[in-house]
N, C-alpha and C positions, 0 to 999 in steps of 0.2 A: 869129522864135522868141520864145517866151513868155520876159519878164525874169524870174527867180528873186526871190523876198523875201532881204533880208537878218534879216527877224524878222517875226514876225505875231503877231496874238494865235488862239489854236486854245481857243475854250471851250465843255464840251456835259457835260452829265449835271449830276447834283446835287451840291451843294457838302456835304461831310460831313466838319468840323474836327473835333480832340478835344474844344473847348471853344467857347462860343456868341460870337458876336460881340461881346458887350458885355465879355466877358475881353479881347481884341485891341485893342477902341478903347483902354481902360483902360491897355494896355502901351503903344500907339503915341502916346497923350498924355504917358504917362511919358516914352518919347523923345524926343518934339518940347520938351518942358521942357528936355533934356538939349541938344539941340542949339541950341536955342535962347539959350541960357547959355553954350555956348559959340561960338556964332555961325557954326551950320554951316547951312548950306544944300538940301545932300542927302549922307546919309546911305547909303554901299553896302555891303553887308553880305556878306561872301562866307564865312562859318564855317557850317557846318552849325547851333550851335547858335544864333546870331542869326539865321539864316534862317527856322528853327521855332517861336521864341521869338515873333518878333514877325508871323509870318505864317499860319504852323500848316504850313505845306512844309517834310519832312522829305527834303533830297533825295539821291540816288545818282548819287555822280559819274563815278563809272565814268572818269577820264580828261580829263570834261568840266569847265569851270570852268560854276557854276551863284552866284546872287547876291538879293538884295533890294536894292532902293532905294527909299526912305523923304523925300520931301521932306514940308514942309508942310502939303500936301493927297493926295498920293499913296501910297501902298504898292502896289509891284507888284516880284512874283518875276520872275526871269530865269530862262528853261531851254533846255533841250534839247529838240530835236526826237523825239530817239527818245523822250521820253515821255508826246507825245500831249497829251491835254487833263488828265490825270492830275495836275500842278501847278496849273492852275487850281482841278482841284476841292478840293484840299486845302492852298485858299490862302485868303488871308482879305484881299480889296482886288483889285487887278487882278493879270494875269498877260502875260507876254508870252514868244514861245518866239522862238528865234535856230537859224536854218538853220547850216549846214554846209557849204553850198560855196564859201564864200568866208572864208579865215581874219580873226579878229578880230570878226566877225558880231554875238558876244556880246555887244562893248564899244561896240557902234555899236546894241546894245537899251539895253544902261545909257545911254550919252551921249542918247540919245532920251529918255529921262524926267529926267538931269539937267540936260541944255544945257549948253554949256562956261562953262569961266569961273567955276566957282561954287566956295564953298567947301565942298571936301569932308568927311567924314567917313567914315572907315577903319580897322579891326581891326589895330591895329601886329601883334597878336600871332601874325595869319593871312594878310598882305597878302603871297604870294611878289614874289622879286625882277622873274620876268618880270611880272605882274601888275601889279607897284605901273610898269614902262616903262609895260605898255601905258595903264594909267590916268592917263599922263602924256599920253601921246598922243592917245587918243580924245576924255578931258574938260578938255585944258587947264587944271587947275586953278587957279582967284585962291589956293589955301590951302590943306593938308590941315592937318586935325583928328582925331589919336588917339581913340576914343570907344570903346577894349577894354575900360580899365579900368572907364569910368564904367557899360556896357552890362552887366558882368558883375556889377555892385556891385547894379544896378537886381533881375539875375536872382534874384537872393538871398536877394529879400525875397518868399515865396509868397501867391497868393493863396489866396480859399478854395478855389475849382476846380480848383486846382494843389494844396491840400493831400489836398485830396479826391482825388485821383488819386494822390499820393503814398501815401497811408494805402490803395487799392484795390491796389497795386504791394506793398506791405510784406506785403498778405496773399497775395498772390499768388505769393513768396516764402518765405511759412511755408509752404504745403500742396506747392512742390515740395520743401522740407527734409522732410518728411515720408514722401514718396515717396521720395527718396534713402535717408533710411531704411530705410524699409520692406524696397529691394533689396540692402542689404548684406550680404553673406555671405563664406565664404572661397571663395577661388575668382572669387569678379566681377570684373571688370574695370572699371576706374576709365569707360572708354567705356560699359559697359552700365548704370551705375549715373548717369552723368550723364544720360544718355538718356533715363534713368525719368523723371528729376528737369524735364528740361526738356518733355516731352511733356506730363506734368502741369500745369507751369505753363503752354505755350502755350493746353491745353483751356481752362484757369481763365480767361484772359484774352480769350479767343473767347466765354464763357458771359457774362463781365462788360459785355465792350466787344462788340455786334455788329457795330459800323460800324466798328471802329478797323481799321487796316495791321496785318498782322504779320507780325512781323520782328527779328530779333537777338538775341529772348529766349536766353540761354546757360546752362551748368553748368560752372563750374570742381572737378571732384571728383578730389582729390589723396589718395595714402598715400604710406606709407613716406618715403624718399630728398623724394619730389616735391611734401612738405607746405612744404620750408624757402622757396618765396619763394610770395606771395599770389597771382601772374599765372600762376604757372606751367601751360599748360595739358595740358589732361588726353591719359593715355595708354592704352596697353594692359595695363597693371600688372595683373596677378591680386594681388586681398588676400588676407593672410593674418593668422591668428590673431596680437594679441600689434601690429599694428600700429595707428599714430597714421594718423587720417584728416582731411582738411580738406574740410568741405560748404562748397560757394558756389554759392548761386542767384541770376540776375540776369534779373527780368523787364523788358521792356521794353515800355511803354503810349507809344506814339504817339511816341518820341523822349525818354519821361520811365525812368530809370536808376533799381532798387530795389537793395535787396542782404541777403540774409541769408549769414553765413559762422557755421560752428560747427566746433569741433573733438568727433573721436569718436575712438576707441577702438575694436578690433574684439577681443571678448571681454575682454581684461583690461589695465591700465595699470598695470605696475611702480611703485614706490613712486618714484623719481626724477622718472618721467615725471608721477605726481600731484603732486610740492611743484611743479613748473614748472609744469603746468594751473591748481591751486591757484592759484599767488602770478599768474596772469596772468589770470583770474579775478577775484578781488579789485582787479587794477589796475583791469580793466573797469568793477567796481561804482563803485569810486574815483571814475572818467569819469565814469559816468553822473549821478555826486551832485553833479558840478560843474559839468553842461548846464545854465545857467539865466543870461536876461537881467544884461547888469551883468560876465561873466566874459569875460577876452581871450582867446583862442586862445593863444598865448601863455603866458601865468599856467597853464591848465590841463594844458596840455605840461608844463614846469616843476614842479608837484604829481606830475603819475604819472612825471615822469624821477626826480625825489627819491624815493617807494618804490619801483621796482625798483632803486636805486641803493644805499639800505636792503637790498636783500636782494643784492646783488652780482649781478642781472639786469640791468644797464640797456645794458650791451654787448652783449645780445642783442639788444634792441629792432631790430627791422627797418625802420622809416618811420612816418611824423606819426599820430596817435592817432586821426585823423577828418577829415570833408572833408564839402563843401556837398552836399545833391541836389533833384536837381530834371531840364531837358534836357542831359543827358552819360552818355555810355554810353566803352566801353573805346577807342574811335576818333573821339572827340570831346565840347567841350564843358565842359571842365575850372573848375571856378570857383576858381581857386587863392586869392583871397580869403578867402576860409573853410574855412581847413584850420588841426589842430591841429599846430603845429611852432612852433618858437621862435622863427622869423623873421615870424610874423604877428600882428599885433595888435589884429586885428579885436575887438570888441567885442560878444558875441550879443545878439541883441535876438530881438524876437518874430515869429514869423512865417519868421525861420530854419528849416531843415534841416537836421540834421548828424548823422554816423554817430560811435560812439565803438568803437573797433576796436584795441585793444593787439592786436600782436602778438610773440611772443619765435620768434627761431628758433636752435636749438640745433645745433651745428656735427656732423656722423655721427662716430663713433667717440664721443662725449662720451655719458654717463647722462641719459637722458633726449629725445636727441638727436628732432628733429622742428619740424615748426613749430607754432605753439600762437595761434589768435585767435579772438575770439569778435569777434562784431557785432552792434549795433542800431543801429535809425534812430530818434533824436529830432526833435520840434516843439518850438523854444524859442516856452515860452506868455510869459504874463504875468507869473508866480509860478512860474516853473520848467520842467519839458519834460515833453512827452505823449511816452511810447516805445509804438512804432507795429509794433516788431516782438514776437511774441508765441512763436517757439520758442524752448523752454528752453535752457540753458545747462550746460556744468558737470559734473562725474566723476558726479554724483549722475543725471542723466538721459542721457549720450552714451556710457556705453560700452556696444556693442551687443551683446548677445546672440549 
């Protein structure tokens, strides 16, 4: 009887990444500095957004454990059989896939490009506990080496291909705000009106990108009761006149996470619910004037927690003011390094991404009750920030007709 493979390489068609090979060398040299400094040997990456980040393999795991590993002179993905040659193509260095009939398969493709013995490098933040065994056992490690922090510090800093792709994603999130618009009426459903929103943006990204995946692009479109937390997702809700609305578009290019959120209005906004629009509004601008090289994360939490504290708002505030973007969408990818909250004290420099996003949410029964945020994505430049998202804001252009 024919032996089974424990892994093979399966590679056929054209290789077609978001970004050209010369962005990937550029990351994989950043890394082998980073491991090299810390005196890692090989490098196995099993997070979704290290996997994308440094190889262009965006993968679904369906169950399966899927990986990178990065020594030296190698980069090669680890996958699954069920997905064909489909990792190789949309990999950047080698590929190698791992069968199924035999448990552990995986970790006997990883130990095949690191050799035992070596010292490793590992995502403390994403290694599970059965994983970090079997990595005990297939690679014998001389040494593991945390390398979450330093890999996500690296992600941080975009390039220009990466900004360029950001700033394609930001507009491709104003024309599904748009669309959301356009179908709000009384009577919609929070589902028919996401719908509009997301079909628009998938077209727009299919017309921009023809070679790109797609996939996850979403619409969070909230009223009433289901405006007070930002996640919350969408339901069956018919609107009605007289109700607070929450737009959220979030397209997604290749693994790379955009975000437009606004608040509306469906025909008219009581005077309560305009001083809280108003005064969160204003915090927003506050944000915006404070995105520039030189500013901690930190410091600028601290500024908008002192006015709404000035107006006896800041016990509404629901979560940190802003956060990094780049590869992380709602199920992976997080750069908790650059977020605005008070326990971070990051530093913006240039070449950053970060969203400025106050939001208040007002408890039901209280005047004014709902949840209330606006958002943009800045570029921290040289001399301050390019803001990348371009639909309006504010009582003066969102309450709808």
């Amino acid at each position: 009887m024919t032996q089974r493979p424990q892994f093979y390489r399966f590679h056929q068609g054209e290789r077609q990444l978001p970004f050209d090979a010369t962005e990937y060398d550029a990351r994989l040299a950043g890394l082998r500095r980073i491991m090299a400094a810390r005196g890692v040997e090989a490098a196995v990456f099993t997070s979704m957004q290290n996997v994308a980040y440094y190889s262009g393999f965006l993968y679904c795991a369906f169950g399966r454990p899927y990986g990178l590993v990065v020594t030296a002179s190698d980069c090669v993905t680890i996958s699954a059989g069920i997905d064909g040659a489909q990792p190789w193509r949309r990999s950047h260095g080698d590929a190698i896939t791992y069968t199924d009939w035999q448990r552990d398969n995986y970790w006997r493709a990883v130990a095949s490009v690191t050799g035992p013995g070596r010292t490793i490098g590992v995502e403390g933040d994403h290694l599970t506990l059965t994983a970090s065994a079997a990595l005990d056992t297939f690679l014998a490690p001389a040494a593991r080496v945390d390398l979450a922090a330093a890999t996500m510090r690296q992600r941080m800093y975009k390039s220009p291909a990466e900004l360029d792709l950001i700033r394609a994603g930001a507009a491709v999130a104003d024309i599904g705000g748009h669309a959301i618009r356009d179908a709000v009426h009384p009577g919609a459903r929070e589902i028919d009106i996401a719908i509009a929103g997301r079909d628009a943006m998938e077209l727009e990204i299919a017309r921009r990108f023809p070679q790109a995946e797609y996939r996850d692009t979403w619409v969070w479109f909230q009223s009433g009761i289901n405006t007070d937390g930002a996640h919350n997702p969408v339901t069956a809700r018919a609107l009605r006149p007289g109700d607070i609305l929450s737009l959220n578009t979030f397209p997604m290019i290749s693994g790379y996470y955009t975000a437009l959120e606004r608040t509306l209005f469906l025909h008219e906004a009581d005077a309560d619910s305009l001083r809280i629009w108003r005064a969160n509004v204003a915090a927003h601008e506050l944000g915006l004037s404070l995105l520039k090289p030189g500013m901690r994360c930190a410091e600028i939490t601290e500024r908008i927690n002192a006015f709404f504290a000035e107006r006896d708002l800041l016990r509404y505030r629901s979560f940190g003011y802003g956060h990094s973007f780049g590869i992380l969408s709602h199920y992976y990818g997080r750069e908790a390094g650059l977020e605005l909250r008070e326990d971070v004290d990051t530093v913006l420099e240039p070449g950053m991404v970060i969203s400025m996003e106050p939001m208040l949410t007002i408890p039901e029964g209280q005047p004014g009750a709902g949840g209330y945020r606006e958002h943009d994505i800045a570029i921290i430049t040289e001399d301050g920030h390019e803001n990348i998202t371009g639909f309006p804001y504010g009582p003066e252009a969102n309450i709808v007709d």
